[in-house]
N, C-alpha and C positions, 0 to 999 in steps of 0.2 A: 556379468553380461558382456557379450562379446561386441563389437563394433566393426562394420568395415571402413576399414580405410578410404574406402571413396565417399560413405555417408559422412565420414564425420567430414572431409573438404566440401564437400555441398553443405554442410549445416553451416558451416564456420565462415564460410565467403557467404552465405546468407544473412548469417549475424552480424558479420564486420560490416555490412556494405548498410546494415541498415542499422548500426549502433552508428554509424557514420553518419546519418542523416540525422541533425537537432532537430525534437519535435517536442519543447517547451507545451505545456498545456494551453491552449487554443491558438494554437499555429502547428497541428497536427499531420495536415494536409502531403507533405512532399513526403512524410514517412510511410503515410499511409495510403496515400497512391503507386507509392513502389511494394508495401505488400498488397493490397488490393491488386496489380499487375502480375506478381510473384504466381499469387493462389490462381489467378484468370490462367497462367500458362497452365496449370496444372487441371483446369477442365472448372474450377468452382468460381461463379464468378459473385461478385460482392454487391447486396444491396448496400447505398452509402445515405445514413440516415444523416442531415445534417443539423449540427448543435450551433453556426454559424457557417461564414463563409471558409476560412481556414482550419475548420474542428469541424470532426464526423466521425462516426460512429460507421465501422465495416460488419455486414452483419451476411453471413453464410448459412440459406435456409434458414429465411424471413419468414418463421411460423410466427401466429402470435402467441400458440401454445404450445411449445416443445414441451416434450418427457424432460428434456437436458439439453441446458445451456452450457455451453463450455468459454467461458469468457476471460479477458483480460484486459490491459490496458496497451495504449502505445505510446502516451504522453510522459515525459521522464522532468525531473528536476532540473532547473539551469544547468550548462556540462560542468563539471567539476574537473573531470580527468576527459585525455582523449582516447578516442578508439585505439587500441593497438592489438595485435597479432602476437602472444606473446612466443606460442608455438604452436605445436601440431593440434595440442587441446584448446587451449583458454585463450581468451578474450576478454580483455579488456576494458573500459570507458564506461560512462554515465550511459545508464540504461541498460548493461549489458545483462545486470542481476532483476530489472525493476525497470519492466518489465517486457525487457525485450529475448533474454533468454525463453521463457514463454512463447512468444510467438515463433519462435524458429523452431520451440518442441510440437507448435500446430500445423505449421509445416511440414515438419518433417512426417507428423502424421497424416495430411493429405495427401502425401509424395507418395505413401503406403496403400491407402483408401481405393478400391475402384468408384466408391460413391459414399458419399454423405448422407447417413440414412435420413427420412425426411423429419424421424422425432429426433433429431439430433440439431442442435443451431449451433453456431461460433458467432462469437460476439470480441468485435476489439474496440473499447472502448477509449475516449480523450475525455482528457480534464480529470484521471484521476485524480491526480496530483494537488488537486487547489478543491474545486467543487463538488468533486466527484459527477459531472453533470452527466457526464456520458452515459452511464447507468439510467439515471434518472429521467434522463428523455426516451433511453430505452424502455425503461416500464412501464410509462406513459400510456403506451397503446401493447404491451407485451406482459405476459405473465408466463413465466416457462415452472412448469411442477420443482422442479430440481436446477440447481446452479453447481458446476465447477467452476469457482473462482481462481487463476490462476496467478498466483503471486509467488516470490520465493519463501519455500520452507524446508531447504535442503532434505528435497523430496521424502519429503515427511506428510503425514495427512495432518489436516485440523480442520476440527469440528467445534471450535469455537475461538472465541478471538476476543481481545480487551477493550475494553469503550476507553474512553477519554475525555478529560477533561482541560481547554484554553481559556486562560485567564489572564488580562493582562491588568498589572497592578501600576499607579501615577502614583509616587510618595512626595510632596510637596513639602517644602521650609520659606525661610527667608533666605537671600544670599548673606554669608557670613566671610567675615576678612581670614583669613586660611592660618596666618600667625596668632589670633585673637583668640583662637579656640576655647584655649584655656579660664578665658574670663566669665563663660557661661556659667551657671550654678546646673546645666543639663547640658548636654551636646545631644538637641535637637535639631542636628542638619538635616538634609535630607537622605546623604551618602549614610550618615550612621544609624538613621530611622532602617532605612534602606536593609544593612548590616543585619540589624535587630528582626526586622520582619521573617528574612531569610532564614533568619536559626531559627525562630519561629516555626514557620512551614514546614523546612527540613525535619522537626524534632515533632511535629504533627502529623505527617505524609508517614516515618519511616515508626510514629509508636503504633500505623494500622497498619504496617507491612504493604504501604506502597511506595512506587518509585514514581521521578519526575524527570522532566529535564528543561533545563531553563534555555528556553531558543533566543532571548534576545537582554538584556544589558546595560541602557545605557544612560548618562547623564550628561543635563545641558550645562557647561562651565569651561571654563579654562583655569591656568594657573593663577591668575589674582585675586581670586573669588570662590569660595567651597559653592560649589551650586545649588539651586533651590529645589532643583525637579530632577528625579531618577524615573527607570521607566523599567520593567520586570515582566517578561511575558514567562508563564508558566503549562507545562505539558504534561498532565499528571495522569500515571495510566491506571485505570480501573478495570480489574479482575473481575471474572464472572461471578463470582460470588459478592459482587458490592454494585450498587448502584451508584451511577455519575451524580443523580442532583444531591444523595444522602450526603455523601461527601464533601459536595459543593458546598451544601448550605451551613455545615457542621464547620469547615474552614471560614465561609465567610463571618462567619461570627467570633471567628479568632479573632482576623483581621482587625473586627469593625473595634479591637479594643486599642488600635493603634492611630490617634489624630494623624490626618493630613494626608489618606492613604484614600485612593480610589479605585475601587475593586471595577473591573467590567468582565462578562461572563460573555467569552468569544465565541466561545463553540461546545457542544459537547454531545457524547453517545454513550449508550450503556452499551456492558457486554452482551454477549450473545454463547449460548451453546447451541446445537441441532445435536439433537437424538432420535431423528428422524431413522425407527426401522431400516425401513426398505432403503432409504437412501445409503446409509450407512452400509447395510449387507451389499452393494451396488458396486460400489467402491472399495470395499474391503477384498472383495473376488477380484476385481482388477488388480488390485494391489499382487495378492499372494499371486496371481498367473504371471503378475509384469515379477518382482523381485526373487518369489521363491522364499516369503518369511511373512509374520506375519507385521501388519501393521501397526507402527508406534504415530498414537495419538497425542497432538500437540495443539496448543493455545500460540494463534497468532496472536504477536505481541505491537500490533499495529494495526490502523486503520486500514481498510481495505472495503471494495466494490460490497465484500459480502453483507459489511452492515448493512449496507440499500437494502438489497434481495430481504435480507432477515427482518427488518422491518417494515416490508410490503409482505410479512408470512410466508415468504419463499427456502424454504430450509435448502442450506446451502455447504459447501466443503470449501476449505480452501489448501491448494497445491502446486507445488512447481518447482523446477530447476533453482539454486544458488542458493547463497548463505546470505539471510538476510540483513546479518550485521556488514555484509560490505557495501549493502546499498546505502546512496544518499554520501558518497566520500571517496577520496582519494585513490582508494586501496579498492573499487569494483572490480570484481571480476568471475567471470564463469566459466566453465569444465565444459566443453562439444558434447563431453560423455554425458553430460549429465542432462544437457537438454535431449539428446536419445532416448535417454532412460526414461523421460518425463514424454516423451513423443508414445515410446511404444506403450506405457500407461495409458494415456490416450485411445490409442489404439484398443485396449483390452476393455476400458471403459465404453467406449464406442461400439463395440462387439456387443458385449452385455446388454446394453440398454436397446441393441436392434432385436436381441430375441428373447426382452424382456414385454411386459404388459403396458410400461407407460405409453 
């Protein structure tokens, strides 16, 4: 795919200027009135649904029933790394892959647009990130037939996506003298309960063929004292083929064979696929017009807007610009070309659905 030189410097001082503005999940507000402005020069102007005073939701052709929703988010992670210009293509900083490369690829497709058809909506939603609320206020009073979700899947399609399950685990002892160790007939501390538990799960998660990842670590003690309480939060992804509570409940029953150990169940969602026909053939014709191949279907490996849609019955895709391993860490970063590439998709998908039947 070829690129001019002038689009990609308009995409790229579009993305820098607003991977530049922090917009933590509900303090959304200054990102999102500078693309809310952006889209206004360009003739589309934004209904702004609001989720509070500094969080809202920008919504381009306010149906309550679009054919297709083309949505994303614009609320990003605390910043990790900062914005930088690396060169002619990429850019750098938190939010560049997640998901702000996305909106500069909806940009760059309004830039193209003489009009927004009127079955067509854009949606940038806040509070991905934490409650996913921005979705959810959007469905509230909204049902669109079809959603593109827009997240990074190094412009790959997927049609279905992993649930998940948080748990955080309290393992509790007594405080123990740290020299003394030895004098137990058990070393029941908490740190080596803690140990035990962990190979435990590990060797339970990986004999079903799933993965986890442990976001948090820690115990109250210092050096004179082995300590009494550890604390395990756990992020365990479930495949389309497994349900979140089966799992759940099959592990908490390991657990419960370890005294002193308090399981709580933080969160969790099953997966989803769409084999949604028409939507599928929808998106597939876009694809072969934007790439020239056919398209390779892929399993988001994270949560995303699209469980919402999927479990309010909305069969949904999910697509976008970046590698989703660089989001959420040091090393973010995105290709100009590649929000192009994900812009004139757009474009082809938008074409489709205007001289289509929804």
């Amino acid at each position: 795919m070829k690129h001019n030189p002038q689009e990609i410097k308009v995409i790229r001082e579009f993305l820098f200027d607003l991977v530049s503005i922090e917009s933590p999940p509900g303090n959304e507000a200054t990102a999102a009135k500078f693309v809310a402005s952006a889209f206004e020069e360009l003739g589309y102007r934004s209904h702004l649904q609001y989720l509070h005073e500094l969080s809202f939701n920008m919504i381009i052709n306010n149906n309550k029933s679009p054919g297709l929703l083309i949505a994303t988010h614009i609320d990003t992670v605390p910043v990790i790394s900062a914005p930088k210009i690396i060169d002619d293509h990429y850019i750098c900083g938190t939010g560049a892959v997640d998901a702000k490369g996305s909106i500069a690829a909806i940009y760059y497709a309004l830039r193209k647009l003489e009009d927004l058809p009127d079955k067509v909506s854009i949606a940038i939603f806040s509070e991905e990130e934490t409650s996913g609320g921005g979705a959810i206020t959007y469905l509230a009073d909204h049902k669109p037939k079809y959603v593109l979700v827009m997240e990074p899947t190094k412009l790959m399609l997927a049609n279905s996506s992993t649930g998940f399950i948080e748990i955080n685990l309290v393992i509790q002892s007594l405080h123990y003298h740290p020299d003394l160790i030895a004098h137990y007939d058990e070393d029941t501390s908490a740190p080596r309960k803690t140990l035990d538990l962990l190979q435990m799960i590990d060797q339970f998660l990986k004999e079903r063929g799933l993965t986890y990842a442990i976001t948090n670590l820690s115990a109250k003690g210092n050096v004179y004292f082995v300590p009494s309480e550890c604390e395990v939060s756990i992020n365990i992804h479930v495949p389309p083929s497994e349900k979140a509570l089966t799992i759940y409940n099959a592990l908490r029953s390991k657990i419960k064979n370890f005294r002193g150990v308090r399981i709580q169940l933080n969160d969790f969602s099953d997966p989803f696929r769409v084999e949604n026909k028409e939507l599928l053939s929808i998106v597939s014709h876009a694809y072969r017009l934007t790439f020239n191949k056919e398209p390779e279907w892929v399993t988001m490996l994270s949560w995303t807007d699209a469980t919402s849609f999927v479990e309010y019955g909305i069969p949904s895709i999910i697509f976008g610009p970046g590698d989703p391993a660089l989001a959420h860490n040091e090393n973010e970063r995105i290709d100009v070309r590649d929000v192009i590439a994900a812009g004139e998709f757009l474009l082809k998908i938008i074409q489709s659905v205007e001289h289509s039947s929804l």
